[in-house]
C-alpha positions in Angstrom: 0.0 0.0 0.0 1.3 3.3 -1.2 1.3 6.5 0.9 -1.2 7.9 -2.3 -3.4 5.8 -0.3 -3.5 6.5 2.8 -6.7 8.5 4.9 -7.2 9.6 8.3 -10.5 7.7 10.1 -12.0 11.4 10.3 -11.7 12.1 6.3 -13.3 8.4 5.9 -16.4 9.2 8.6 -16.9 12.3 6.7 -16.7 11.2 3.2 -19.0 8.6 4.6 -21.6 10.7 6.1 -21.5 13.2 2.8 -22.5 10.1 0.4 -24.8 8.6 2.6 -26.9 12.3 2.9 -26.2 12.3 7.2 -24.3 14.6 7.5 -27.3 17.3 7.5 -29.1 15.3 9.5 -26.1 15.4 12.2 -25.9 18.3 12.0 -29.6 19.5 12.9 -29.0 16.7 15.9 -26.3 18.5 17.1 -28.1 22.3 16.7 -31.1 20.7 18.7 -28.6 19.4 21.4 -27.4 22.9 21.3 -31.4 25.0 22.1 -30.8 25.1 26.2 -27.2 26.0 26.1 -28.2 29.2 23.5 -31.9 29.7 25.4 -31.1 28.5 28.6 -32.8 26.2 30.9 -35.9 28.3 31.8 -36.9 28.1 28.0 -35.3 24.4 27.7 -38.4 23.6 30.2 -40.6 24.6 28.4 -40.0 23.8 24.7 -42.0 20.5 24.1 -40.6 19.6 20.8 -37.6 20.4 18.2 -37.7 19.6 14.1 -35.5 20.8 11.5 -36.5 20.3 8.1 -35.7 22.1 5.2 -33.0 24.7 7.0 -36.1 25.3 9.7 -36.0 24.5 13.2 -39.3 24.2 14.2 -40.0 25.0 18.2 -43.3 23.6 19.6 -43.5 25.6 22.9 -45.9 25.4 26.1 -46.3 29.0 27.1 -47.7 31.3 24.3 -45.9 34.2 26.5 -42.6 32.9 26.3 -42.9 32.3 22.3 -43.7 36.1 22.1 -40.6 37.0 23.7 -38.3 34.5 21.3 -40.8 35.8 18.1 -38.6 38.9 19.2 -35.6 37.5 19.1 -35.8 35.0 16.4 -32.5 36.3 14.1 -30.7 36.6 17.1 -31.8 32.7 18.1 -30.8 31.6 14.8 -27.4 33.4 14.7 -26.4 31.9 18.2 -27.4 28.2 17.3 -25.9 28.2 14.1 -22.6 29.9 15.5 -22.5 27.6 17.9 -22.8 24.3 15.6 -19.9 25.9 13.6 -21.7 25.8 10.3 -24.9 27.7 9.0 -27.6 25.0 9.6 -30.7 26.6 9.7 -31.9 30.1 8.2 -35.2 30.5 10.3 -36.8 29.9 13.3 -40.9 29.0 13.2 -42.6 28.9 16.9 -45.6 26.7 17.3 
């Protein structure tokens, strides 16, 4: 085996991941792991459910007062998540 030949297990797991079409789905699962640490725990409490489809995360919520006060800070919501997956991974933010 030639040195031509040679890849580190991370380039492999990647170049897995990009032909298999999970890699987007990673990383939406690690953005959702990421709501409380960007919201907090307060918030964490009382989101019910979290979906990203189609570069939208999707927040299902159990206090209509609480989703006014994140409908006020949606861009600023998305900016943290996506800043702190380290990649653009969603463009909006919908509140149910």
């Amino acid at each position: 085996m030639t040195k031509d030949h040679d890849h580190t297990l991370k380039d492999v797991i990647q170049q897995l991941l990009k032909a298999y079409g999970w890699s987007n789905h990673l990383d939406g699962v690690e953005l959702m792991n990421s709501w409380e640490k960007v919201v907090g725990g307060i918030i964490a409490n009382h989101t019910q459910d979290l979906k990203v489809r189609k570069r939208i995360l999707y927040v299902k919520l159990d206090s209509s007062v609480i989703r006014n006060e994140l409908m006020m800070a949606r861009s600023k919501i998305v900016t943290s998540l996506n800043k702190e997956v380290g990649k653009s991974v969603i463009d909006d933010l919908v509140l149910r």
